[in-house]
MDTraj code that builds the backbone (N, CA, C; nanometers):
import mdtraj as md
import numpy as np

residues = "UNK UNK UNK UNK UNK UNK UNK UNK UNK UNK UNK UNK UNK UNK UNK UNK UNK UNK UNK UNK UNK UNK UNK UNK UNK UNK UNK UNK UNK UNK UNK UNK UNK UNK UNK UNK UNK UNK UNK UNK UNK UNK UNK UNK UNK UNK UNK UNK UNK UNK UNK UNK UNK UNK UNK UNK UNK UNK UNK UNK UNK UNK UNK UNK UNK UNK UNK UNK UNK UNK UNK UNK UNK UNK UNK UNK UNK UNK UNK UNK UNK UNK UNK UNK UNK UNK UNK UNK UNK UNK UNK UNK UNK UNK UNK".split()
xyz = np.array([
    [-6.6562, 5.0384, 12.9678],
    [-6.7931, 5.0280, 12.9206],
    [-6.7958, 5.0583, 12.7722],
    [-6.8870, 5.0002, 12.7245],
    [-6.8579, 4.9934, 12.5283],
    [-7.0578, 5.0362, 12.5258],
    [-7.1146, 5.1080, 12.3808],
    [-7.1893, 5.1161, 12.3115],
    [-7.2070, 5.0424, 12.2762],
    [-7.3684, 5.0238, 12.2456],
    [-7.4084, 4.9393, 12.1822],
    [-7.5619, 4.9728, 12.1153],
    [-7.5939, 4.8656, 11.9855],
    [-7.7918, 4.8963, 11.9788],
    [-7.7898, 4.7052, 12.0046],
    [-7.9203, 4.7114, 12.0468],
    [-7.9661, 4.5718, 12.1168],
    [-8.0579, 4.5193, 11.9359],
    [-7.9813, 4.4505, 11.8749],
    [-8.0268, 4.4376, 11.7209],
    [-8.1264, 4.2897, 11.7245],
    [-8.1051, 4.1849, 11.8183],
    [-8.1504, 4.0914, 11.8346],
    [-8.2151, 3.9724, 11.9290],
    [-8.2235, 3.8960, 11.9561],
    [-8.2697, 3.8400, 12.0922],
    [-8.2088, 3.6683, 12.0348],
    [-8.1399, 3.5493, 12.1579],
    [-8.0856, 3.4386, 12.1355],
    [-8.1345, 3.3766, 12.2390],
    [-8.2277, 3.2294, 12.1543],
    [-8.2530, 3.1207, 12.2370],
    [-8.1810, 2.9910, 12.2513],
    [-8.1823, 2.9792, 12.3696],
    [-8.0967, 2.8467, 12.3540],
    [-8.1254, 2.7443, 12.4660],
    [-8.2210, 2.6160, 12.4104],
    [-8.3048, 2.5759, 12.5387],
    [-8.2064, 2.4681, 12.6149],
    [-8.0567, 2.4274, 12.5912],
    [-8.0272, 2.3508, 12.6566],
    [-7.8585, 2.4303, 12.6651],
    [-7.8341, 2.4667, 12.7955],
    [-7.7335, 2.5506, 12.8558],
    [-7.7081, 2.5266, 12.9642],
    [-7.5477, 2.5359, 13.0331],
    [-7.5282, 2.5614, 13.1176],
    [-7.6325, 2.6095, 13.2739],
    [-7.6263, 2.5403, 13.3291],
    [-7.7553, 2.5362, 13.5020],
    [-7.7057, 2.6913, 13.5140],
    [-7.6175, 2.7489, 13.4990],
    [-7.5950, 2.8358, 13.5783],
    [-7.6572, 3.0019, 13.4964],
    [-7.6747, 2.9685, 13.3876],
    [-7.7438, 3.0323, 13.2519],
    [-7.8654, 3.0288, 13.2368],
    [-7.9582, 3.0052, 13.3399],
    [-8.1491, 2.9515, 13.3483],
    [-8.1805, 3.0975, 13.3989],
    [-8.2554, 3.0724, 13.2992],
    [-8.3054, 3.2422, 13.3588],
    [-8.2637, 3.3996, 13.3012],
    [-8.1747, 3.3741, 13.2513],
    [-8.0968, 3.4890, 13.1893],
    [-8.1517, 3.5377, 13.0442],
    [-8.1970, 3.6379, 13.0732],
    [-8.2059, 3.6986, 12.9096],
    [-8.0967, 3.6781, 12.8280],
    [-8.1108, 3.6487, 12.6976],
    [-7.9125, 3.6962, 12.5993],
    [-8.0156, 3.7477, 12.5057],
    [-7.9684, 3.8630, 12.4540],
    [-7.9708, 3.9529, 12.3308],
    [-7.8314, 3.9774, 12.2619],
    [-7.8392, 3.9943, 12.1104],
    [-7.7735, 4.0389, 12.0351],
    [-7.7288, 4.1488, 12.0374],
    [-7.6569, 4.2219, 12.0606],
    [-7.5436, 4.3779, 12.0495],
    [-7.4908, 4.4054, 11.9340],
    [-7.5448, 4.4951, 11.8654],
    [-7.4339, 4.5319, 11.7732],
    [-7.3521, 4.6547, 11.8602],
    [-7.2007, 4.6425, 11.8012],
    [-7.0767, 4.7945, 11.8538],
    [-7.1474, 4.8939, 11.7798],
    [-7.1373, 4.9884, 11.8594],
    [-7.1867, 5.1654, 11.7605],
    [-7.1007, 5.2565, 11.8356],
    [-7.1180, 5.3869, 11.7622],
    [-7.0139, 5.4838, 11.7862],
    [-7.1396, 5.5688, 11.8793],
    [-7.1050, 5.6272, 11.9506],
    [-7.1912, 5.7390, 12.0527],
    [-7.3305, 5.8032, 12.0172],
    [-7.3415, 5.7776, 11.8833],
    [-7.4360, 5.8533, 11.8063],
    [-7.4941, 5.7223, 11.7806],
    [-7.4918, 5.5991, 11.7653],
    [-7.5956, 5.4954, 11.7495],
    [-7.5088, 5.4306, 11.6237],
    [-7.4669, 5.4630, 11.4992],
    [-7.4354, 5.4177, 11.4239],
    [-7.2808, 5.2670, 11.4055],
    [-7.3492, 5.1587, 11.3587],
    [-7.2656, 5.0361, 11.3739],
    [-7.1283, 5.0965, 11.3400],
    [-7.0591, 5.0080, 11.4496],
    [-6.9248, 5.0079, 11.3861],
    [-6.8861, 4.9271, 11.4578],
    [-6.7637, 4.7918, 11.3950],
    [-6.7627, 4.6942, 11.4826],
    [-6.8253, 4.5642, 11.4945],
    [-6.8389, 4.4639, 11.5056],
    [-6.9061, 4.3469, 11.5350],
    [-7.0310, 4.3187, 11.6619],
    [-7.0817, 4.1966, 11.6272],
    [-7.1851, 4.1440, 11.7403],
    [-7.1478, 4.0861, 11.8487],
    [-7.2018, 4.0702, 11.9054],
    [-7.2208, 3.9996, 12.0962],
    [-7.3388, 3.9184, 12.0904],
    [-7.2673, 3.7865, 12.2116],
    [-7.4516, 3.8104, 12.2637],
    [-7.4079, 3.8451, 12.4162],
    [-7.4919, 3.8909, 12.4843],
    [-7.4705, 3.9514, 12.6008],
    [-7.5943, 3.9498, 12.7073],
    [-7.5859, 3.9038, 12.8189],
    [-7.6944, 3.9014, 12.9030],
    [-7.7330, 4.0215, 12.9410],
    [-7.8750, 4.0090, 12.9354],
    [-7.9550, 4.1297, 12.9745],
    [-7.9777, 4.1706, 13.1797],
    [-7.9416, 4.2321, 13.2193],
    [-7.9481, 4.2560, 13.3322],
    [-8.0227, 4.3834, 13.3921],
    [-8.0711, 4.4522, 13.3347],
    [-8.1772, 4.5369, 13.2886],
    [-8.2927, 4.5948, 13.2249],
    [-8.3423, 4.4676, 13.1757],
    [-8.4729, 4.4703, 13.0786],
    [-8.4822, 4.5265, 12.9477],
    [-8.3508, 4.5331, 12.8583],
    [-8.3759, 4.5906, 12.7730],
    [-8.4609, 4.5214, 12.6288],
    [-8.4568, 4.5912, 12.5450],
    [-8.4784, 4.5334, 12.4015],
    [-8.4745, 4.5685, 12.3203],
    [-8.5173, 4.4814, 12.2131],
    [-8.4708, 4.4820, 12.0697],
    [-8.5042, 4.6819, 11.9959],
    [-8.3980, 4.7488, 11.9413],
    [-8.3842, 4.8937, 11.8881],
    [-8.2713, 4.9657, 11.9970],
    [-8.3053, 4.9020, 12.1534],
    [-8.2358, 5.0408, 12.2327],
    [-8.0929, 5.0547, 12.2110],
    [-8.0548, 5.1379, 12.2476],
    [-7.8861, 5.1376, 12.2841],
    [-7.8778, 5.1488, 12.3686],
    [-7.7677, 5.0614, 12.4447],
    [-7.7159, 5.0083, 12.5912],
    [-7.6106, 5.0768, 12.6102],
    [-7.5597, 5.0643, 12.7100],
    [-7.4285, 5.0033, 12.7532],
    [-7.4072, 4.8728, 12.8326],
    [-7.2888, 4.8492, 12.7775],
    [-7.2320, 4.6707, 12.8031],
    [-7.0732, 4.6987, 12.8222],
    [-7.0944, 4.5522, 12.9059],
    [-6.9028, 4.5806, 12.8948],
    [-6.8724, 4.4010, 12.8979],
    [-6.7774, 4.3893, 12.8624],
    [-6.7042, 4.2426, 12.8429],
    [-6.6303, 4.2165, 12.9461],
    [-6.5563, 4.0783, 12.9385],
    [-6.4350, 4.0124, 13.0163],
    [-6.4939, 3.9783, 13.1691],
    [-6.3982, 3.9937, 13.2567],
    [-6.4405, 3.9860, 13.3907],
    [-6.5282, 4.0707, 13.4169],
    [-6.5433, 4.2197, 13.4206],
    [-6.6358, 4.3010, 13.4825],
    [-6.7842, 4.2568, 13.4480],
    [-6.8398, 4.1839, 13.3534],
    [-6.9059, 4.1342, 13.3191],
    [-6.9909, 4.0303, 13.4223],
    [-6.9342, 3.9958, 13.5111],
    [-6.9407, 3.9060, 13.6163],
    [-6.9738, 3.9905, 13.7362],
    [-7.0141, 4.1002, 13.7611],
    [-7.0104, 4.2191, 13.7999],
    [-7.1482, 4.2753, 13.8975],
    [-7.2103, 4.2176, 13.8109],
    [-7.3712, 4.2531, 13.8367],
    [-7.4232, 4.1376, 13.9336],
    [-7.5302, 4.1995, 13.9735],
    [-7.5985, 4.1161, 14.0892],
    [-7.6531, 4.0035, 14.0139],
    [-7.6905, 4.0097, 13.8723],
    [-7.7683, 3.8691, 13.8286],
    [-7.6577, 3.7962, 13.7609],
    [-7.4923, 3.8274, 13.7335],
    [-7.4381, 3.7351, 13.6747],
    [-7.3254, 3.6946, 13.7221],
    [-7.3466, 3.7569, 13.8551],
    [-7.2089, 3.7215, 13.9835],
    [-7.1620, 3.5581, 13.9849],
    [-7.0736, 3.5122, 13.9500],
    [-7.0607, 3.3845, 14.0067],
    [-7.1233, 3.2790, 13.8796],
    [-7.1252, 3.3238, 13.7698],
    [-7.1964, 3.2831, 13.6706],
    [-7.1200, 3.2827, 13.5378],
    [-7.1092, 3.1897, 13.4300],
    [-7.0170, 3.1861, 13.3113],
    [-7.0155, 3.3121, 13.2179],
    [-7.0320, 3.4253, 13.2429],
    [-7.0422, 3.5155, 13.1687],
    [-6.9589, 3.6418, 13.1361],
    [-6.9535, 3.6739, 12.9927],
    [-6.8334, 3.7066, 12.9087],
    [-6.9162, 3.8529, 12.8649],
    [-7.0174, 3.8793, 12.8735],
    [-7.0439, 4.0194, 12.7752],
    [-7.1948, 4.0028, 12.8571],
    [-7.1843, 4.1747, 12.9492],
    [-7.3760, 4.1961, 13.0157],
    [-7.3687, 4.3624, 12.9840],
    [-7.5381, 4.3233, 12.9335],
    [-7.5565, 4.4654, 12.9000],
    [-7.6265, 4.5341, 13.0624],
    [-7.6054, 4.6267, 13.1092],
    [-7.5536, 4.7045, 13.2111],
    [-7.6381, 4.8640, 13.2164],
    [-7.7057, 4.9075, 13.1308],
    [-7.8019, 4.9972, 13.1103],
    [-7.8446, 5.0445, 13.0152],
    [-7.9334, 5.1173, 12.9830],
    [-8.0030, 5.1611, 12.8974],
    [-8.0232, 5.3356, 12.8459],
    [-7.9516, 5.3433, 12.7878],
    [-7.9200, 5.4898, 12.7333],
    [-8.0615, 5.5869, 12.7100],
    [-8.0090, 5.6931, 12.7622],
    [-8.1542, 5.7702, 12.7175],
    [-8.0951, 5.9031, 12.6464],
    [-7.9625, 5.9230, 12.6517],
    [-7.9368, 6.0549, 12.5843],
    [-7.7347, 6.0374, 12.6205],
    [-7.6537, 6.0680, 12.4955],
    [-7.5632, 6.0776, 12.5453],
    [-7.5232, 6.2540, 12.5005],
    [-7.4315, 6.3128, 12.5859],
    [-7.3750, 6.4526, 12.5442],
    [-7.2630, 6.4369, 12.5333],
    [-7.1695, 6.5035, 12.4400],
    [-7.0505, 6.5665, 12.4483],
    [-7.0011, 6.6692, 12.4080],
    [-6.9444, 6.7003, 12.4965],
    [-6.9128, 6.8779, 12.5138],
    [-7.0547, 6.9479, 12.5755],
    [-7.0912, 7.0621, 12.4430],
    [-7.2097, 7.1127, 12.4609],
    [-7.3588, 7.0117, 12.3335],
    [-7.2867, 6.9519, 12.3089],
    [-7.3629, 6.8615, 12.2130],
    [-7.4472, 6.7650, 12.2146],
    [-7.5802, 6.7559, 12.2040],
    [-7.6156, 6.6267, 12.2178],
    [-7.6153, 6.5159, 12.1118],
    [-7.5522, 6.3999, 12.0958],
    [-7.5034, 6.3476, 12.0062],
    [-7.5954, 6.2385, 11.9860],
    [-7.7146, 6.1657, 12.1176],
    [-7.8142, 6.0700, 12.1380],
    [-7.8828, 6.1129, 12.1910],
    [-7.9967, 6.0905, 12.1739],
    [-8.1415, 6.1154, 12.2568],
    [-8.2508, 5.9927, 12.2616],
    [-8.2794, 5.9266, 12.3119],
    [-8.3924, 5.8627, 12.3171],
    [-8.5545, 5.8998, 12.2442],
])
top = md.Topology()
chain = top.add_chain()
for i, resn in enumerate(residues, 1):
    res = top.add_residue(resn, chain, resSeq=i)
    for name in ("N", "CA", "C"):
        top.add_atom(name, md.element.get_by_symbol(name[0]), res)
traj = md.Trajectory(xyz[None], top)
């Protein structure tokens, strides 16, 4: 599973049948604390997120993973929606 902030939203009215219906948003990579590092995605939304939050997403096969993109051409799904991350005794994100 990889970090992310949801920086953008992608339309695209003529796609793949199997791609109808699917949110895609833009991902930027960030480090635990929110801050970019790393390149963009686009990545299907499978959780309602949007444009500011930070997710988590993951790529490759596991991506294929989820109940809305099972069986479906997809390379990068964002997978939840962060509300606070800790490490150690630290809180490093908060919503």
């Amino acid at each position: 599973m990889l970090v992310g902030k949801v920086i953008g939203t992608l339309v695209s009215t003529r796609k793949d049948p199997k791609l109808e219906g699917l949110k895609l948003l833009i991902v930027q990579a960030t480090d635990l604390a929110g801050s970019a590092k790393g390149g963009q995605v686009v990545a299907i939304d499978s959780v309602g997120a949007g444009v500011g939050e930070l997710v988590m997403y993951c790529a490759g096969s596991s991506a294929r993973q989820t109940e809305s993109t099972q069986n479906r051409p997809v390379d990068t799904v964002i997978m939840g929606i962060i509300d606070a991350i800790e490490v150690g005794n630290e809180t490093v994100f908060r919503k």
